[in-house]
C-alpha positions in Angstrom: -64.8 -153.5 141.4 -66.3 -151.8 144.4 -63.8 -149.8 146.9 -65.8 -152.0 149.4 -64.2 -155.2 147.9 -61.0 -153.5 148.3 -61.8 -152.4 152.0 -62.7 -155.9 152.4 -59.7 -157.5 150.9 -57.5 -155.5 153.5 -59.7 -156.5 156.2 -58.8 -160.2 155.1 -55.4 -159.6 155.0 -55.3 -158.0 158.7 -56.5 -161.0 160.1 -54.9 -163.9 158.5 -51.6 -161.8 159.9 -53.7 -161.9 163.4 -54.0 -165.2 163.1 -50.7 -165.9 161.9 -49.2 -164.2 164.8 -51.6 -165.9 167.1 -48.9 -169.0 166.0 -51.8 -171.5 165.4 -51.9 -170.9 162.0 -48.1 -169.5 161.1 -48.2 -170.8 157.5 -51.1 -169.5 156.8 -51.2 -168.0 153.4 -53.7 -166.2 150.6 -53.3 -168.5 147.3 -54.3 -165.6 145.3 -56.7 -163.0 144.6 -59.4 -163.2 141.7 -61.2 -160.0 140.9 -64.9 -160.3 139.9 -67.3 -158.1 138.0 -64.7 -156.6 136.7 -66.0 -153.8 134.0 -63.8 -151.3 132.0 -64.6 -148.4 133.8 -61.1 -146.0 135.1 -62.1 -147.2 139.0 -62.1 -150.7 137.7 -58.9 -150.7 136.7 -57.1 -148.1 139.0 -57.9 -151.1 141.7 -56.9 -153.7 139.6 -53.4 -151.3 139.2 -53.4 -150.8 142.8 -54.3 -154.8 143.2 -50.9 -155.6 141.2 -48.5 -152.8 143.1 -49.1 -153.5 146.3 -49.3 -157.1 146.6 -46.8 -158.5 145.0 -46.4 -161.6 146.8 -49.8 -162.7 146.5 -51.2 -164.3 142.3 -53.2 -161.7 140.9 -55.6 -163.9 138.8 -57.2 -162.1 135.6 -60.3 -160.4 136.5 -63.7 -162.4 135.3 -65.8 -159.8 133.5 -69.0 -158.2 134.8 -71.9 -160.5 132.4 -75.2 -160.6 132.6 -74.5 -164.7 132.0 -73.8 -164.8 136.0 -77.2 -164.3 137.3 -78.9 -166.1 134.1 -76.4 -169.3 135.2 -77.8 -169.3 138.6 -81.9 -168.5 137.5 -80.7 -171.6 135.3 -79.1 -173.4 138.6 -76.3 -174.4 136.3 -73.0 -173.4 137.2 -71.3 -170.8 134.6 -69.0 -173.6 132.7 -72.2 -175.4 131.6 -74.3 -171.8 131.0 -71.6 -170.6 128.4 -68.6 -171.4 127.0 -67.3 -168.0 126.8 -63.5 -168.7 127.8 -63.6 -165.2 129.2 -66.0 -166.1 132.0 -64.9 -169.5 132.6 -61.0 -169.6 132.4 -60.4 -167.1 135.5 -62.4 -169.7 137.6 -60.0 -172.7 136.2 -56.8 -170.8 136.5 -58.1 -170.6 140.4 -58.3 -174.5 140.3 -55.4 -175.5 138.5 -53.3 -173.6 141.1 -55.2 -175.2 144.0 -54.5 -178.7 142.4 -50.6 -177.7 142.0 -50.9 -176.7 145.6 -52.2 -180.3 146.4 -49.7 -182.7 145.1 
């Protein structure tokens, strides 16, 4: 997980608090952050430490895993839940969906 993913993270936050203050959007909100290409190194997971302390009020998903399966999917032009069935891979993206369908009822 690059520091530029982090640099760009706060960046996002900035401006959805611009743009809540702006009052057009004041409800706007971040359903939840989900980490990818996430390996074992010590950087990896001091940001995915640092990811947890300071935003607290945001869902953390579990990191998907940095796999070579990613770019085969796409040389494939299959999306990763019909490339593999390694839960691993695939059940960070459907935690990210079931929490959007919660969201819509």
């Amino acid at each position: 997980m690059p520091v530029f993913a982090l640099e760009g993270l706060r960046q996002l936050l900035e401006t959805i608090e611009g743009i809540r203050d702006q009052d057009t959007h004041p409800d706007l909100q971040i359903l939840g952050v989900l980490p990818t290409m996430a390996d074992r190194t010590i950087t990896t997971q001091d940001a995915l430490k640092t990811l947890r302390t300071k935003l607290t009020n945001i869902k953390i998903f579990d990191p998907v895993p940095k796999s070579v399966q990613f770019p085969e999917s796409n040389l494939a032009r299959e999306p990763i839940h019909l490339y593999t069935s390694e839960k691993k891979l695939i059940q960070p993206y459907q935690a990210v969906v079931k929490l959007i369908m919660e969201q819509k009822k």
